[in-house]
C-alpha positions as CSV (number, residue, x, y, z in Angstrom):
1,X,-16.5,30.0,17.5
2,X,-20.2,30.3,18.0
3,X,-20.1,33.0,15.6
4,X,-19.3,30.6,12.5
5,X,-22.1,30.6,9.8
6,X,-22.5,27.9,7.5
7,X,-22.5,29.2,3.7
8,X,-21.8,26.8,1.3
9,X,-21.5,29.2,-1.5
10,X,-18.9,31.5,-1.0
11,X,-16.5,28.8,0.7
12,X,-14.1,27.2,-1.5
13,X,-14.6,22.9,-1.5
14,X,-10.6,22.0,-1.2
15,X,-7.3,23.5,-1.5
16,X,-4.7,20.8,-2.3
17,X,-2.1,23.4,-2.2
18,X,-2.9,24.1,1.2
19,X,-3.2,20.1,2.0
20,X,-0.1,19.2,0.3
21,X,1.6,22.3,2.8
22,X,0.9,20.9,5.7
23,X,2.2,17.6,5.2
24,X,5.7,19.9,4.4
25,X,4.8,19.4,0.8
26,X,4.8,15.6,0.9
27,X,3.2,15.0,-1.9
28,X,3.3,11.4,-1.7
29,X,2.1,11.1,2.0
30,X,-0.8,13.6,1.2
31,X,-2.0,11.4,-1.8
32,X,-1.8,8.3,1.1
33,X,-3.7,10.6,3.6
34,X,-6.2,11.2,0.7
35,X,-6.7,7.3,0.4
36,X,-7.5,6.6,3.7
37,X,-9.3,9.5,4.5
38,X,-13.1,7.8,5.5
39,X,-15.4,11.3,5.9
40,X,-18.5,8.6,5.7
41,X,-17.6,7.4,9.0
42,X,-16.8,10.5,10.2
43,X,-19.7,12.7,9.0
44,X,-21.8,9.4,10.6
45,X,-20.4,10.1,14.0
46,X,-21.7,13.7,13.1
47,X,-24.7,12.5,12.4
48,X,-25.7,10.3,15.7
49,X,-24.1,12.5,17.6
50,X,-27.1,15.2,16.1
51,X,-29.5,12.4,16.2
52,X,-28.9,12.0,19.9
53,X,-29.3,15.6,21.0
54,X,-25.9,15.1,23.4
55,X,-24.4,18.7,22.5
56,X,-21.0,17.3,24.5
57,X,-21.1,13.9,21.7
58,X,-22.2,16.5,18.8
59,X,-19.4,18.9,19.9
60,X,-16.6,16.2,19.9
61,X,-17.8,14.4,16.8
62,X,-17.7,17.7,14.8
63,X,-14.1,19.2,16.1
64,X,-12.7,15.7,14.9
65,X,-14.2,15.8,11.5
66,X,-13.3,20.0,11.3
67,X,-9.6,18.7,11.8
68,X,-9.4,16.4,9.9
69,X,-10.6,18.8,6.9
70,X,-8.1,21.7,7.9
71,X,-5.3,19.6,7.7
72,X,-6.2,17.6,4.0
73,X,-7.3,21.3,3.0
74,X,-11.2,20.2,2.3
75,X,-12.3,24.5,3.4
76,X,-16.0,23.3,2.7
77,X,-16.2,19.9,5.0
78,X,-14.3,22.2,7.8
79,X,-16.8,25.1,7.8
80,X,-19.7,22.7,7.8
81,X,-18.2,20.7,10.5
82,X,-17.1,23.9,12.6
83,X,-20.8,25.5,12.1
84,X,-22.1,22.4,13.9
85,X,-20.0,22.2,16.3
86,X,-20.8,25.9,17.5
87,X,-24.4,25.8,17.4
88,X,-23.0,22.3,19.7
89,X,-21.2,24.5,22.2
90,X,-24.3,26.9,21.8
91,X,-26.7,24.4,22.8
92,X,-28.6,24.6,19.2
93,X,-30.1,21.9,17.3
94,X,-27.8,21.5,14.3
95,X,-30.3,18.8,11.9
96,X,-30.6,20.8,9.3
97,X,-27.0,21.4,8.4
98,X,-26.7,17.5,8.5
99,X,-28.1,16.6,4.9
100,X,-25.7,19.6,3.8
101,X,-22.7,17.9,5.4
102,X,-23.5,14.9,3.5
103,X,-24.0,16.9,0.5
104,X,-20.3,18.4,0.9
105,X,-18.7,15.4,1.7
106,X,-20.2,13.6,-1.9
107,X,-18.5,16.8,-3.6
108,X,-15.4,16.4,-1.4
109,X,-15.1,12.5,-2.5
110,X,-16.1,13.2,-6.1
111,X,-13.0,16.1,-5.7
112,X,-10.9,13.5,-4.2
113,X,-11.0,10.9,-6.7
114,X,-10.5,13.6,-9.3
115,X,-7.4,14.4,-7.7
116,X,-6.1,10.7,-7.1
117,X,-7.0,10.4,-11.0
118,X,-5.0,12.8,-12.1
119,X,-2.3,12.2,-9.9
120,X,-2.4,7.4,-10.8
């Protein structure tokens, strides 16, 4: 893990295909996932957890948010999260990929309410 490297660029933002798959194609259960999905809170837990400089707090807060990315499919909120979670378990300072996980999670949201658009 501590070999993850954050690059926003060449990592997809979601795959709905994916999300949808691992709720065994339930579309209707991913759509109620996608609703209550709170990444604010989450990527706040992130954030004091940095802010605090306990790599233990930063490790945990980060593996939660990386789940729960995997399974909705959100590939750019999961290699964000899992980047700061390894310089966590590295004992590195992760502040400066905090404004970028903010900065995923507003395309994520924007990506989200696209999708729950489309799909009203």
């Amino acid at each position: 893990m501590a070999n993850i490297s954050w690059d926003g660029a060449e990592t997809p933002l979601m795959d709905i295909k994916d999300g949808i798959g691992r709720v065994m194609n339930n579309k209707k259960l991913y759509i109620r996932l996608l609703n209550k999905f709170n990444g604010k809170a989450m990527s706040d837990d992130v954030d004091a957890a940095v802010k605090s400089g306990e790599y233990a707090k930063i490790t945990q807060a980060a593996h939660t948010l990386k789940g729960t990315a995997v399974n909705l499919g959100f590939k750019r909120l999961a290699a964000i999260s899992a980047a700061i979670e390894a310089k966590a378990k590295g004992e590195s300072p992760a502040d400066a990929l905090v404004p970028d996980l903010y900065s995923v999670l507003e395309a994520t949201n924007a990506e989200i309410r696209r999708f729950l658009e489309q799909e009203g």
